[in-house]
C-alpha positions as CSV (number, residue, x, y, z in Angstrom):
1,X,136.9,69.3,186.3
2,X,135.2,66.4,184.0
3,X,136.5,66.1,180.9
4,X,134.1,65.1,178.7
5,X,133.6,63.7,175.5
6,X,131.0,64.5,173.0
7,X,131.4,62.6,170.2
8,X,132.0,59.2,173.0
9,X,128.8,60.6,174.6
10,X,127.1,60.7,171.3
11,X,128.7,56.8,170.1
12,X,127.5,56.0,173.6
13,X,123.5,57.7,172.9
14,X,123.5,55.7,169.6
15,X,124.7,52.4,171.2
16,X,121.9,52.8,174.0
17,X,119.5,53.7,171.1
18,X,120.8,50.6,168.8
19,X,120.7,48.5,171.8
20,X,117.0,49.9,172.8
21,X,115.7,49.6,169.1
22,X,117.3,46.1,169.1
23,X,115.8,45.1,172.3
24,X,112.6,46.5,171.4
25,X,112.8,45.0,168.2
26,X,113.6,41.6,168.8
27,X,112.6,41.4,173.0
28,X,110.1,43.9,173.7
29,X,107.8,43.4,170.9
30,X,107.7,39.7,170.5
31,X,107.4,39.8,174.3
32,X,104.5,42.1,173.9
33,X,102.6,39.5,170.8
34,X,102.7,36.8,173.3
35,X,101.7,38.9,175.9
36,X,98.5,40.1,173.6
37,X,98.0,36.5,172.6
38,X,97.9,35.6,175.7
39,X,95.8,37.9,176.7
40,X,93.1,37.6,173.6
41,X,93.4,33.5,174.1
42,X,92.8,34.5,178.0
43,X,90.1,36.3,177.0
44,X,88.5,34.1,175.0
45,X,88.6,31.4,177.0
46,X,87.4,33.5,179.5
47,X,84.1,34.0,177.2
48,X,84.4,30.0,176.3
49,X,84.0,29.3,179.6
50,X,81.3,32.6,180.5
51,X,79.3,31.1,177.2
52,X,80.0,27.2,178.3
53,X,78.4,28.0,181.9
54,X,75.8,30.1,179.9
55,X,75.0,27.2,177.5
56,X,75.1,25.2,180.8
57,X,72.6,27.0,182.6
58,X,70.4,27.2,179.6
59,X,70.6,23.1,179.4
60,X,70.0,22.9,182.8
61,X,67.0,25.2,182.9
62,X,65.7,22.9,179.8
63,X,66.1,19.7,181.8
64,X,64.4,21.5,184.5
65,X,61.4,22.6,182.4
66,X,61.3,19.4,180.8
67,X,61.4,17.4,183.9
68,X,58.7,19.4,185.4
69,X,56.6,18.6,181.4
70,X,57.5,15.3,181.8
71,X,56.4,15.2,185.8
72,X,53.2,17.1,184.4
73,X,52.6,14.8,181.3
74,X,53.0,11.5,183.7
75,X,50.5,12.8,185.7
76,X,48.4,13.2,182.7
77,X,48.5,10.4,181.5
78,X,47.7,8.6,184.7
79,X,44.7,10.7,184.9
80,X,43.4,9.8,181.5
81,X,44.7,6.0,182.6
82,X,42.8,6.1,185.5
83,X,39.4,7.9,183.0
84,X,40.0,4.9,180.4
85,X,40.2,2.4,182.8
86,X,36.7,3.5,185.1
87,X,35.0,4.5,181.4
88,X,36.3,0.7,180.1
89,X,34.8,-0.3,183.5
90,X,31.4,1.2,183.4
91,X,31.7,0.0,179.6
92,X,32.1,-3.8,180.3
93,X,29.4,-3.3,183.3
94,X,27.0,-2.4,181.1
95,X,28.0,-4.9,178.7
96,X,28.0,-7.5,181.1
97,X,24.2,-6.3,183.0
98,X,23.2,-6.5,178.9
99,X,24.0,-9.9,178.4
100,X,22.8,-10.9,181.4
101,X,19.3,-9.4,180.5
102,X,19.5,-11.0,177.1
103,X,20.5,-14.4,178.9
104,X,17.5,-14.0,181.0
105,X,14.8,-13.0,178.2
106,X,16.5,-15.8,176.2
107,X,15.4,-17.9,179.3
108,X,12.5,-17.1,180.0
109,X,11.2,-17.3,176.2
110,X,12.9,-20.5,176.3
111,X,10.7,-21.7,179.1
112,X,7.9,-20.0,177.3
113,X,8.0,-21.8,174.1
114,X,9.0,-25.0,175.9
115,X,5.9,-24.6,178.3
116,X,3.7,-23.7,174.9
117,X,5.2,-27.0,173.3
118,X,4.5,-28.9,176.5
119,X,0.9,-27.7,176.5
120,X,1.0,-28.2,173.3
121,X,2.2,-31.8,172.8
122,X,-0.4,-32.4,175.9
123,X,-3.7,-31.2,174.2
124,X,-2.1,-33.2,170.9
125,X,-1.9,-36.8,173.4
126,X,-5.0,-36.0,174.7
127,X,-6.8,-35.3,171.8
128,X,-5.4,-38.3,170.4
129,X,-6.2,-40.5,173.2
130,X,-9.8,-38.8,173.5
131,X,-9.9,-40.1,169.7
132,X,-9.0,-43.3,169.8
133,X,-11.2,-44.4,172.4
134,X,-14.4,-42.4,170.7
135,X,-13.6,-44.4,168.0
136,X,-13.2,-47.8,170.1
137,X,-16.5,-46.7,171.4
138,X,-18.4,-45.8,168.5
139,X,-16.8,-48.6,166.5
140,X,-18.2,-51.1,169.2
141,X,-21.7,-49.8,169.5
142,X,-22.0,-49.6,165.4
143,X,-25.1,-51.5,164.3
144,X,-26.3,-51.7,160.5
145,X,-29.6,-49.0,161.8
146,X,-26.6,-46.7,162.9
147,X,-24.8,-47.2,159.5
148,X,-28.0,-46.5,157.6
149,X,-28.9,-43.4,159.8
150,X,-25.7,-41.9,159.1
151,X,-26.3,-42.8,155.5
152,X,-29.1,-40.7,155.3
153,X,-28.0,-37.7,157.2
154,X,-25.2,-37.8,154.9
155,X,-27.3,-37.9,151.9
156,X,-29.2,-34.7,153.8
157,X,-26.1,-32.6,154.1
158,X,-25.4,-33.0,150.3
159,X,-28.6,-32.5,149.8
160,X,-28.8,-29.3,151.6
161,X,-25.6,-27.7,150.1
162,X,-25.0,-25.9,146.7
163,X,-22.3,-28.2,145.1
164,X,-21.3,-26.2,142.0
165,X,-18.8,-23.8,144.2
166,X,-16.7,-27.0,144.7
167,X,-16.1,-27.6,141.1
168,X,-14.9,-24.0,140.1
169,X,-11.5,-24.9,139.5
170,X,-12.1,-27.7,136.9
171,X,-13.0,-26.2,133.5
172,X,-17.0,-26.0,132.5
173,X,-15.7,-27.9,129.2
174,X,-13.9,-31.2,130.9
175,X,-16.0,-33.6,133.0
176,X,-15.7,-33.5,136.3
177,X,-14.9,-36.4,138.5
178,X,-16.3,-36.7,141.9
179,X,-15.7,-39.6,144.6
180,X,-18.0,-40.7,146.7
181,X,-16.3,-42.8,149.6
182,X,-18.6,-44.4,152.0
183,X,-18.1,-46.5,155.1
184,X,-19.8,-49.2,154.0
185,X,-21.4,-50.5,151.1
186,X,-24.2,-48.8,150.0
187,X,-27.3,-50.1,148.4
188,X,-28.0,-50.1,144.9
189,X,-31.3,-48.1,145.7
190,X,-28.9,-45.3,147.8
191,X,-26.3,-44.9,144.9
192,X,-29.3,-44.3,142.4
193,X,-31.0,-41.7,144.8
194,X,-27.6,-40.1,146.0
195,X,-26.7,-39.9,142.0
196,X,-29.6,-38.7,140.7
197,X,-29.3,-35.7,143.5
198,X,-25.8,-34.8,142.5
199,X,-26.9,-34.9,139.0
200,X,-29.4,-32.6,139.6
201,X,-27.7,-30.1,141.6
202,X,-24.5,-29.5,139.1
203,X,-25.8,-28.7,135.8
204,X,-22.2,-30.2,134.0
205,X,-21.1,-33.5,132.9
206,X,-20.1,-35.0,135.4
207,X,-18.7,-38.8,136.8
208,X,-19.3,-40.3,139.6
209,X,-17.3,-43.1,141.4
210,X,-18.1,-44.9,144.4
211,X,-15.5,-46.2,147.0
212,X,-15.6,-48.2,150.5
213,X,-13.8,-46.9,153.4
214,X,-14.1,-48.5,156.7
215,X,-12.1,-45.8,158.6
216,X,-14.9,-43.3,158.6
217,X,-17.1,-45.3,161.1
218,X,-20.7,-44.4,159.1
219,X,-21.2,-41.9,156.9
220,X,-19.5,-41.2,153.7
221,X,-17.2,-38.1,152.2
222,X,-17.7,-36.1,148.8
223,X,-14.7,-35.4,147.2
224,X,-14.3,-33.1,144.6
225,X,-10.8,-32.5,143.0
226,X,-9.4,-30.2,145.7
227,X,-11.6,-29.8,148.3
228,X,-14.5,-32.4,150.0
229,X,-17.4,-32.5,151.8
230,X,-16.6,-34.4,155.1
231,X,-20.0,-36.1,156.0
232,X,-18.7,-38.9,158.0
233,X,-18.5,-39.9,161.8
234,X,-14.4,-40.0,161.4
235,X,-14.5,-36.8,160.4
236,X,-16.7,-35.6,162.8
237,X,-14.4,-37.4,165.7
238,X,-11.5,-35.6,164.1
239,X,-13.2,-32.2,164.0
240,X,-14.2,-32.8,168.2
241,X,-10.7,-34.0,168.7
242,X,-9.6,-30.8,167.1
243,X,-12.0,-28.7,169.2
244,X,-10.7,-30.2,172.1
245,X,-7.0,-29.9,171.5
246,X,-7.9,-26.0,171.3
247,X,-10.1,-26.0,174.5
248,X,-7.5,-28.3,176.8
């Protein structure tokens, strides 16, 4: 039969319980910290690395939608590349097909006025050369019976005309002084009769003053202070020569 002990059974229950609290004190329960730590540090690593692949994704899905803008946005702008250069295109056609219009109505009223100055400088030579040899002529065929009929029908034209118009601009208080230029010397008899005419039509003081001019051929010019009275066969050359230069 066992002999047993109680109070070395009870020593040895407290000794296991000592040891256990001991172990569990100072083993068990540090042992189970690390194991917790380990655990919440597994853990969160676990959600670092669920969050990195997460945060991943989500970059990768960005780069993804922003490749595809970008691919969308290159396309773009070679679209509106391709619309600025046609537009600049049509643009620099139509600037181009304008100068060229300008250029050619520049031309062509170049030509114009050149052709209008040709014409021009034409009816001017001719007129000039249809002058000159009327006045050769006439001056060749003058004879002293010419000179006096032109004398006369000179003295007729004044004769016929109102003179007081031509002396409006010089005051009806200050004499007025009037030229007679002839082509040749007149007669004494011819300055009385042309003077006494003058006199007669222009109810003013007046002076008269008589001049020589061989350029007028035959015939003889009333000047007043501004404006004359062309009577004379250089005159009347002058005025043809003008008539022609507008007919050529």
């Amino acid at each position: 039969m066992l002999d047993l002990n109680i109070s070395t059974i009870l020593l040895q229950m407290a000794n296991f319980l000592i040891l256990a609290l001991i172990l569990y004190r100072f083993l068990f329960r540090p042992l189970q910290n690390v194991l917790k730590k380990r655990e919440e540090e597994t853990t969160q690593a676990i959600d670092e690395a669920k969050q990195a692949k997460e945060d991943a994704n989500e970059i990768r899905q960005r780069y993804e939608e922003k490749s595809n803008n970008i691919d969308a946005e290159i396309a773009a702008r070679k679209n509106e590349a391709r619309v600025i250069i046609e537009q600049t295109r049509q643009q620099m056609l139509r600037e181009v097909q304008s100068e060229v219009e300008q250029l050619e109505a520049q031309t062509e009223e170049t030509l114009n006025r050149l052709k209008t100055e040709a014409v021009k400088q034409h009816k001017k030579k001719l007129g000039q050369l249809a002058s000159e040899f009327a006045h050769g002529i006439i001056s060749g065929v003058m004879t002293s019976q010419l000179e006096h009929t032109y004398q006369q029908e000179f003295y007729k034209k004044i004769n016929n005309m109102s003179l007081s118009p031509y002396l409006e601009e010089t005051p009806k208080d200050e004499t007025a002084f009037i030229r007679i230029i002839l082509a040749h010397d007149p007669t004494d008899k011819f300055k009385e009769t042309l003077s006494t005419m003058i006199h007669e039509k222009i109810s003013r003081e007046i002076q008269l003053t008589f001049e020589v001019d061989p350029n007028l051929i035959a015939g003889g010019i009333l000047r007043f202070e501004n404006e004359l009275i062309d009577g004379s066969l250089e005159g009347q050359i002058k005025h043809l020569q003008a008539r022609y230069q507008d007919i050529a």
